[in-house]
Each structure stands twice: as C-alpha cells, then as structure tokens.
C-alpha positions in Angstrom: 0.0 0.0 0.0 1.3 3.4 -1.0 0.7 6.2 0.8 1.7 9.9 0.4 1.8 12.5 2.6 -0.7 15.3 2.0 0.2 18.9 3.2 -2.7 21.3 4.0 -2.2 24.8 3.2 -1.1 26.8 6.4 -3.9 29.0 6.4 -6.6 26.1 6.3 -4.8 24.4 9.2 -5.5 27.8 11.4 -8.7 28.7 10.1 -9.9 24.7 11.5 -8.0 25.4 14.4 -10.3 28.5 15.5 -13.3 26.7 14.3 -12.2 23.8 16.9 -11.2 26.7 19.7 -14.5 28.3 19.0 -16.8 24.9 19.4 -14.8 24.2 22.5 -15.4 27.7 24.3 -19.1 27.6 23.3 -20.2 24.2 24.4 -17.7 23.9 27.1 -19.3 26.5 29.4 -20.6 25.6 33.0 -24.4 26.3 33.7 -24.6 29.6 35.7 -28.2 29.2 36.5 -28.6 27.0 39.2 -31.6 25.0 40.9 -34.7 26.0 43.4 -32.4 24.9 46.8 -29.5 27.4 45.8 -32.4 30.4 46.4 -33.5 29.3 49.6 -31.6 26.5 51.0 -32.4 23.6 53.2 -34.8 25.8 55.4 -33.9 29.7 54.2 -31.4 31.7 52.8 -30.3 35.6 52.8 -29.9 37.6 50.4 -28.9 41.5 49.9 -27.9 43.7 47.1 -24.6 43.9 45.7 -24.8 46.0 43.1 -27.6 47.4 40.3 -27.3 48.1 36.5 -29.4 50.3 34.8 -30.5 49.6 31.1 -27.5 50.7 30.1 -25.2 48.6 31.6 -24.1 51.3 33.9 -23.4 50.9 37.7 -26.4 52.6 39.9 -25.2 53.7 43.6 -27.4 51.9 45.7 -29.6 54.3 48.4 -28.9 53.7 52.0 -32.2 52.0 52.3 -31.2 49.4 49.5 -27.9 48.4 51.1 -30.0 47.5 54.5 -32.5 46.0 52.7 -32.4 42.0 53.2 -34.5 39.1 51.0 -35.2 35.8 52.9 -36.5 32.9 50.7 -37.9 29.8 52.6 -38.0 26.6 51.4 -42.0 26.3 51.5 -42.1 29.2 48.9 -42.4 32.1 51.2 -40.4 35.3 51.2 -39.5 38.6 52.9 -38.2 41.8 52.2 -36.9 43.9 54.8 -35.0 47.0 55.8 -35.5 50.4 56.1 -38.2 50.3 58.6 -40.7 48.0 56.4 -41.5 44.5 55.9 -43.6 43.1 53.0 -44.0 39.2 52.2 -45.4 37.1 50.0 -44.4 33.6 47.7 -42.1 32.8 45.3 -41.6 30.5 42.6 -38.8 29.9 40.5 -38.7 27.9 36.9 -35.1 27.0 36.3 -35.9 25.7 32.5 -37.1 29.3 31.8 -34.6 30.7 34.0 -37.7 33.0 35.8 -38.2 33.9 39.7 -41.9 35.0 40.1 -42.4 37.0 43.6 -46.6 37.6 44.7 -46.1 40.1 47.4 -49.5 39.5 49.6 -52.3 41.3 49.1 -51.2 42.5 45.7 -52.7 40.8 42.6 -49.3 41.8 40.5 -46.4 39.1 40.0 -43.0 40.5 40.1 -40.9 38.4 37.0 -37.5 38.3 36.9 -34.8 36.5 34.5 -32.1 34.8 37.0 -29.4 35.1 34.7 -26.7 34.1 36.8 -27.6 31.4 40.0 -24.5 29.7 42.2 -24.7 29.2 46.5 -23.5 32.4 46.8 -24.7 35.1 44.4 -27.7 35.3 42.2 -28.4 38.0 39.2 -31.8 39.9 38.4 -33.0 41.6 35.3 -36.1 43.1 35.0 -37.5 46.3 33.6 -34.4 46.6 31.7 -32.1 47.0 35.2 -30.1 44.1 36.4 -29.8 43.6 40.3 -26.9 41.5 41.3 -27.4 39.7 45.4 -25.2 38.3 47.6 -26.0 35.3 50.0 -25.3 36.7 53.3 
C-alpha cells in the first residue's frame, strides 16, 4: 500500500484550528443558573444587594435604604423583604428551565418576574424592567 503525505495549506490548518477553539469555548461553558435549593436553602437563605445596572449597563449607587434592605426565601415558597423600617412578604416560585423567579407580594394581585441570569450558593443575578440587580448570600 502506497501512501503519500498530504500537506494542508497553512492558512486552512489555522482557520480549523479556530473553528475547533470556538466549538470548544461555546459548548464547554458551566451552567450559571442553578436549581430552586440554591435560592433558599435547606430551610432559608439571605440575600442582599450587591450591586444594580441600569438599562445601560451602567453601575447605579445603591440608596442607603437598599444596602439594609435583606431578601429571605424559605423553602416552602415564602419570602420577605426587609430593611428600612418595612416588611412586605409574599411567595415565590422559580422555573429554572425558563430561567424566571416570580415574587406575589400578599395582598397585591401583580407578580414580580425576573430573569435569574446568573444562579451559584452564593450570588444570584436579576434583570427586569431593563435594570439588572446582582445579590449576595449573606
């Protein structure tokens, strides 16, 4: 059996090369949304604001009353929001396939939706009416 050896043009070599780095990075990400028990925990979790972007992707200087302001999510699918002098509660519900937390606050017939777009033990991200709102487990 002959064989000869067949020499591929330098700039063919690199441009499959990039392909092959660029299918790598892509697939190769780890899932940054993660499940229900990361939001609450076993029996509750903390959570307090880090930082906030506006639609533009600029940093917003949290108010005094935002940095004290704590979220609680239980297990059972309760929540609270306090700080500042105030207290409202409600439910909450997350769907990690759509990637969406739903807050009721009681006595209000409006949801709160929000797109987690970023979910680990220790900090979860927020967008909604164009403004992204990054927490801290506490």
């Amino acid at each position: 059996m002959n064989t000869k050896n067949v020499k591929v043009p330098s700039a063919l070599t690199k441009l499959i090369t990039m392909m092959l780095v660029i299918i790598l990075w892509s697939c190769g990400g780890k899932e940054e949304v993660g499940n229900e028990s990361m939001i609450s925990g076993s029996s509750s979790k903390t959570w307090k604001a880090n930082k906030e972007l506006n639609a533009a992707g600029d940093k917003e200087k949290l108010s005094s009353d935002e940095k004290q302001e704590t979220m609680q999510f239980y297990a059972d699918g309760r929540f609270a929001l306090g700080g500042g002098g105030s207290l409202q509660t409600g439910t909450w519900t997350y769907d990690q396939t759509a990637k969406r937390l739903s807050l009721q606050f009681e006595g209000q017939d409006m949801t709160e939706n929000f797109e987690v777009t970023k979910l680990t033990e220790d900090k979860m991200v927020l967008q909604g009416d164009g403004s992204t709102m990054e927490l801290e487990a506490e």
